[in-house]
C-alpha positions in Angstrom: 10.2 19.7 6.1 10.8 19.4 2.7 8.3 20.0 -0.2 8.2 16.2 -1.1 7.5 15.7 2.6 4.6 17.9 2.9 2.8 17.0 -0.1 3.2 13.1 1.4 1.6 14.3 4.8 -1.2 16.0 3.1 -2.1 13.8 0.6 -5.6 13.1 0.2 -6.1 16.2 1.8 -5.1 19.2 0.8 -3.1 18.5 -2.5 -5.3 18.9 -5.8 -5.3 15.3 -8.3 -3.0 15.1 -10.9 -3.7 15.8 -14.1 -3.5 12.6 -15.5 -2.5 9.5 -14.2 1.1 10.1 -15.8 1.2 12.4 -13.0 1.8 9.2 -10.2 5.1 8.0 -9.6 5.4 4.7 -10.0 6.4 3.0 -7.8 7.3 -1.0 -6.1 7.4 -3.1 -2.7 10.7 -4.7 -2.8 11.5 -7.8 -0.2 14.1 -7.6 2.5 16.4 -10.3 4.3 15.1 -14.1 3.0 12.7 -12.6 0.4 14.9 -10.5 -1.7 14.9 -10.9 -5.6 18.6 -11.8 -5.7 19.7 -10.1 -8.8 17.7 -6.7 -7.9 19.5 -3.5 -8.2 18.1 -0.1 -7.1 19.9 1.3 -10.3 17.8 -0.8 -12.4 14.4 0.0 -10.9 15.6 4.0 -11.2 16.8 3.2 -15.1 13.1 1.7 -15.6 11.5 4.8 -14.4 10.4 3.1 -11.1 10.4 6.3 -8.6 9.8 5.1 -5.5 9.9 1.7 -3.6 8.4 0.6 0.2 10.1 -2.0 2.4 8.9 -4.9 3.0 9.9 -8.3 4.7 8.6 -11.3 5.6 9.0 -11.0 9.5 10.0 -15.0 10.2 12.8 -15.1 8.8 13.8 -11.6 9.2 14.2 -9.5 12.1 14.6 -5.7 11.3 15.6 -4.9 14.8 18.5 -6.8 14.8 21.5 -4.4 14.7 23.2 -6.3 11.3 19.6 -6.2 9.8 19.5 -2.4 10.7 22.5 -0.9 9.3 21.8 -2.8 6.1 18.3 -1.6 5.7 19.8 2.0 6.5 22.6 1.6 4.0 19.7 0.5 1.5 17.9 3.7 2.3 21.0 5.6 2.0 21.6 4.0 -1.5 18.1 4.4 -2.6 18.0 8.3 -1.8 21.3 8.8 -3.6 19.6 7.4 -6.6 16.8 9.8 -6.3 14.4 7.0 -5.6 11.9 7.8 -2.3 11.2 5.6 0.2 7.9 6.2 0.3 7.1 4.2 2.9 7.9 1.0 5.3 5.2 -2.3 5.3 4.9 -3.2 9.0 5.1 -7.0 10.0 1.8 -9.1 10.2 1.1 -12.7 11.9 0.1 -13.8 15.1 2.7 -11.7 17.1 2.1 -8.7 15.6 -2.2 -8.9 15.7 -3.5 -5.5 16.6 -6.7 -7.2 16.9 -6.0 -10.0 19.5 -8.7 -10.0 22.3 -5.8 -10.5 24.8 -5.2 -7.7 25.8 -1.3 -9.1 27.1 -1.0 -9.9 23.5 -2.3 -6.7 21.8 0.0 -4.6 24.0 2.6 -6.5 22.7 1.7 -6.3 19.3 1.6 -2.7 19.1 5.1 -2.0 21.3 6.6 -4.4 18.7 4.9 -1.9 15.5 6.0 1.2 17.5 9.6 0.2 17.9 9.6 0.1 14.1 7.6 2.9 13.6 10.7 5.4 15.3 12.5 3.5 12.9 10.4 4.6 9.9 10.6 8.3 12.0 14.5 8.0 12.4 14.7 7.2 8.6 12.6 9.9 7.2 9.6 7.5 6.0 6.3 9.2 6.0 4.3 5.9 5.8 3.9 2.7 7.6 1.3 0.4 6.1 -0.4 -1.6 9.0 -2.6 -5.0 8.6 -5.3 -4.6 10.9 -5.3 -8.7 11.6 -4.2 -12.0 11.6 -6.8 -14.7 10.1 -8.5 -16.5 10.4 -11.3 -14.6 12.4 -14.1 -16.7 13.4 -17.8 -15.3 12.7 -18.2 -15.3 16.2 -15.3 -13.3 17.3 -15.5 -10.6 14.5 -17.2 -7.7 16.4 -14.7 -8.1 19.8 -11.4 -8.4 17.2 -12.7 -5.1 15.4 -13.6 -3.5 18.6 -10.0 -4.3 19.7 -8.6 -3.4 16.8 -9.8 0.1 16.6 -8.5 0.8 20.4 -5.2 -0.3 18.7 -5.4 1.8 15.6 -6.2 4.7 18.2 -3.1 4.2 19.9 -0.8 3.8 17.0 -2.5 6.8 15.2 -2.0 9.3 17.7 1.8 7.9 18.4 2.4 8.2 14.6 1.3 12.1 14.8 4.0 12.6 17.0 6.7 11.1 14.8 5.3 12.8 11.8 4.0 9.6 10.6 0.8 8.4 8.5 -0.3 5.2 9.4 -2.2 3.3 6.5 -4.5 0.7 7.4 -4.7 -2.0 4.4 -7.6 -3.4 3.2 -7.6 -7.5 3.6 -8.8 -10.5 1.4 -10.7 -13.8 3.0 -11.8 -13.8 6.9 -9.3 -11.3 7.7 -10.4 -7.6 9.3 -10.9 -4.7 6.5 -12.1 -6.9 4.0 -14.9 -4.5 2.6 -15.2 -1.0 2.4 -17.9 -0.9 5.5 -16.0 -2.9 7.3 -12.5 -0.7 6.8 -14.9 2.7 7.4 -15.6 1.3 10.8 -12.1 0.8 11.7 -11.3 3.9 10.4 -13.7 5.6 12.6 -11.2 4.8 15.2 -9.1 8.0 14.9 -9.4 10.5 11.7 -5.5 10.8 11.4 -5.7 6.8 9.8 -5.4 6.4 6.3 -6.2 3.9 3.8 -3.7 1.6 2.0 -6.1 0.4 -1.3 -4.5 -3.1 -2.2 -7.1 -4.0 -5.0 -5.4 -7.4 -5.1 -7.1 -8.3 -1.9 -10.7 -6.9 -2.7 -12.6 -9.5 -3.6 -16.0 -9.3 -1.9 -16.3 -5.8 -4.1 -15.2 -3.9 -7.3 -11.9 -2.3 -6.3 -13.0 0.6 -8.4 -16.2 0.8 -5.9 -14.2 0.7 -2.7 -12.3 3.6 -4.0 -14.8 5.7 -4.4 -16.1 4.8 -0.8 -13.0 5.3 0.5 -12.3 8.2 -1.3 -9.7 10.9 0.5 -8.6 8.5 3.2 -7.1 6.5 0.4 -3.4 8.1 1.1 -1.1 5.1 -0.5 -1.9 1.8 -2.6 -0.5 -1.7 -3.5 -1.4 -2.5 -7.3 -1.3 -6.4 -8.8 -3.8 -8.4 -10.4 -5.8 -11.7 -9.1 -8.0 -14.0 -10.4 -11.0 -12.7 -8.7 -11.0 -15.7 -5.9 -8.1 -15.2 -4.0 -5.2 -13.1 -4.1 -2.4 -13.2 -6.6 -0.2 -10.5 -6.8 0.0 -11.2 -10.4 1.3 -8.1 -12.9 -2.1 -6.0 -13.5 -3.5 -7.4 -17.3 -3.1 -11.0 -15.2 -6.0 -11.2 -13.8 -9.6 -9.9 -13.9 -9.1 -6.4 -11.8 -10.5 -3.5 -14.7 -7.5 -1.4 -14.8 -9.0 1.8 -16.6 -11.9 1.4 -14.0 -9.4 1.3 -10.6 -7.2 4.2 -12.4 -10.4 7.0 -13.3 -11.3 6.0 -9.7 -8.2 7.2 -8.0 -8.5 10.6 -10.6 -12.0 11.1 -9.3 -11.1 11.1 -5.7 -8.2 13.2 -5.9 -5.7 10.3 -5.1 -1.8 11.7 -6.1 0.5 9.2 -3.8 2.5 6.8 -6.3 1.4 3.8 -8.2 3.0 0.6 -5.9 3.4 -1.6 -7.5 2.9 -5.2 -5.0 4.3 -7.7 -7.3 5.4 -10.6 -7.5 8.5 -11.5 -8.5 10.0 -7.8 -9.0 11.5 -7.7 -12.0 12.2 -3.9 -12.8 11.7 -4.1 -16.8 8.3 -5.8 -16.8 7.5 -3.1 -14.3 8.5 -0.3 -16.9 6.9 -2.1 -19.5 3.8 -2.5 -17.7 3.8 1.1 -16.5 4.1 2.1 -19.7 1.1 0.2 -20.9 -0.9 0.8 -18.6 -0.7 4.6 -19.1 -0.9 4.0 -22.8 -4.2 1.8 -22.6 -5.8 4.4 -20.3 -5.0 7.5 -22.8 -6.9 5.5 -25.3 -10.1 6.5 -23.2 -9.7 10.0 -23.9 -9.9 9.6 -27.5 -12.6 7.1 -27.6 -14.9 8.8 -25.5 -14.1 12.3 -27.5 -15.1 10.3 -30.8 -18.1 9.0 -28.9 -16.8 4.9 -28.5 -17.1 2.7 -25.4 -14.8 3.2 -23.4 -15.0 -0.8 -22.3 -13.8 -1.3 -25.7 -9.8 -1.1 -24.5 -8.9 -3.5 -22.3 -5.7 -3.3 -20.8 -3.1 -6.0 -22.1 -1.2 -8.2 -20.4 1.7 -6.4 -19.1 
């Protein structure tokens, strides 16, 4: 195992937090198959300082266990590594085939064969993390207790099958009637097995302040998608967007010791405005440092639009 490799498996563990949040890699989800971004290069995204990307698809339209679909995604790996970019990690499919949650039990099993097919993918491409939607939605009121009880036998399973392929499995937070929707409810999931980790996506926090369910989440936060809303629904708009508090979410992630890479879960992916907003967002936070040493509010520096 390589360095790079063991800090990944460890993180939120072992590993002590960066420095500074200059420290992070930053990083993007890029779309496979139908929902590419048709004039995205890897070289671009490595000549905007973008470090790292996850894969990510939208599963009806694209089948990643079809052999064509395969060998291109492995060729894209291939590519990536050449550029010195890491896949950091591969964003398992969600919908109504793929529920971990479903109360029939036919269907659950099917689910999960269908996430550990491509989780000895992720194995047999060297990617330490699969980020895993812990539902489907809607969820009726009345159902909610049986789909997280299910759920949680599920996210035993698949926990103790990604130890064996040297995997982390991140269980993301959800917006609206979907599992995982508040910290409580993802630390009760989580309780399922101890080897689960958390995939923050702030974007989708909207019954609580993202900066709150970091705290609360704390060391089992081990990977994150970052994008802005409009505090009703989610948005995936470029942080500055929206109404997320940027310096807040980022002194969080210092404070619980959180050193994976800033993903960036935007849409569309255009690899200068993420530089540019990389950029600005690591020059807005600096300007706490100083303000707080010459005794100003820090709330005084919003971040900009990126």
């Amino acid at each position: 195992m390589n360095k790079s490799e063991d800090i990944q498996t460890g993180i939120g563990r072992t590993a002590c937090a960066p420095p500074a949040p200059a420290a992070w890699k930053p990083g993007t989800s890029i779309q496979l198959g139908a929902g590419a971004e048709p004039n995205m290069k890897l070289e671009d995204l490595r000549d905007n300082g973008v470090g790292c990307i996850e894969l990510a698809w939208p599963n009806d339209v694209f089948d990643m266990l079809e052999p064509d679909n395969r060998n291109r995604c492995e060729e894209l790996v291939r590519q990536a590594r050449e550029l010195g970019i890491h896949v950091w990690s591969l964003h398992l499919p969600y919908g109504t085939e793929w529920d971990v949650s479903a109360v029939d039990e036919r269907h659950r099993e099917a689910a999960i064969a269908r996430h550990l097919q491509l989780m000895h993918l992720a194995a047999a491409w060297k990617i330490g993390t699969v980020i895993l939607h812990p539902s489907w939605e809607p969820i009726p009121a009345a159902e909610r207790n049986e789909r997280l009880q299910a759920c949680r036998r599920s996210l035993a399973r698949m926990a103790a099958e990604a130890e064996r392929l040297s995997l982390r499995v991140a269980v993301e937070c959800l917006p609206r009637t979907c599992l995982g929707n508040t910290s409580a409810e993802m630390r009760e999931l989580l309780a399922a097995d101890e080897r689960l980790g958390v995939c923050c996506d702030v974007n989708h926090l909207l019954q609580e302040e993202p900066e709150e369910f970091v705290r609360k989440l704390s060391s089992r936060i081990i990977t994150v998608h970052m994008s802005d809303n409009d505090g009703l629904d989610e948005k995936h708009w470029y942080p500055g967007e929206g109404v997320i508090r940027w310096n807040d979410v980022i002194s969080a992630l210092l404070e619980c010791g959180y050193h994976g890479p800033f993903m960036f879960e935007v849409r569309p992916v255009s690899p200068d405005r993420l530089g540019q907003c990389w950029s600005r967002l690591m020059s807005d936070y600096s300007k706490i440092g100083l303000k707080i040493a010459g005794g100003e509010d820090e709330d005084a520096a919003p971040i900009e639009k990126c």
